[in-house]
N, C-alpha and C positions, 0 to 999 in steps of 0.2 A: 528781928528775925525775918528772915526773907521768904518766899513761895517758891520751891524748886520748881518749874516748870518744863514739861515737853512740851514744844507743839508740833502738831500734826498737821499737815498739809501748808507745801513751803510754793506755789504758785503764786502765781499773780497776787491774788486777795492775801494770801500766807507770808509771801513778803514786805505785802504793803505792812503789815499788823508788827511784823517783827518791826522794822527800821520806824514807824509811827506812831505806832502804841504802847507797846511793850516798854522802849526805851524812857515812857514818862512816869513808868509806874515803878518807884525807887525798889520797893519789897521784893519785883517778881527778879528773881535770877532762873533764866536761862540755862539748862540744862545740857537738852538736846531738841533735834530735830529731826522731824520723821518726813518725806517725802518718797512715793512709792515712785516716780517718775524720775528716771535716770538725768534727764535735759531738766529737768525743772529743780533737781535738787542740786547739781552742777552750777545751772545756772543761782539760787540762792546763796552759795557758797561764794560766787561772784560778786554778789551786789552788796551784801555786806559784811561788816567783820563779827565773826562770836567766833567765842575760844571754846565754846560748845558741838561735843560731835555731831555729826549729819548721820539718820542710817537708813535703809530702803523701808523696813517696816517697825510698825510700834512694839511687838512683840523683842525683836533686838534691842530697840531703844530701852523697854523695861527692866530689860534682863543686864544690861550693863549700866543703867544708874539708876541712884536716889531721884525720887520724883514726889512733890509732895499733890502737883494738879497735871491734868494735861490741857492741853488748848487745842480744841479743833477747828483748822482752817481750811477744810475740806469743801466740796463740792456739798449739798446740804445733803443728799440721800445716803452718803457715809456717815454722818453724825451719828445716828444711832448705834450702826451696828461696832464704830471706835469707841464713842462712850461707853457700851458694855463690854470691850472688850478693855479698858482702860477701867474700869471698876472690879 
């Protein structure tokens, strides 16, 4: 059984996680991806491949899929207030 996952925040730090982490952990599938930044979620669309949609914020993301965690790859002082808005 695999972990649906969103992650949130697709930058720098955010894509490194996708294309280097992500891909060794067999369980996690990839859901979707949240990036508020227009250039920086274009640009992750770019760098790598997922059949997973891209959307501007988490609340879009939630509302059109299954998610069973989310992953935040944010800047540190959004962790909190996305973790509670993702619980």
């Amino acid at each position: 059984m695999s972990v649906k996952l969103i992650q949130v925040g697709m930058g720098g730090w955010g894509r490194n996680w996708a294309r280097t982490v992500l891909p060794k952990v067999a369980r996690i599938e990839p859901v979707a991806h949240v990036e508020v930044n227009e250039t920086a979620r274009d640009a992750a669309r770019k760098s790598f491949k997922s059949s997973a949609p891209f959307f501007p914020s988490l609340d879009e993301a939630l509302e059109a899929v299954d998610a069973d965690a989310v992953l935040i790859t944010t800047p540190v002082e959004w962790h909190v207030p996305l973790g509670l808005q993702a619980i």
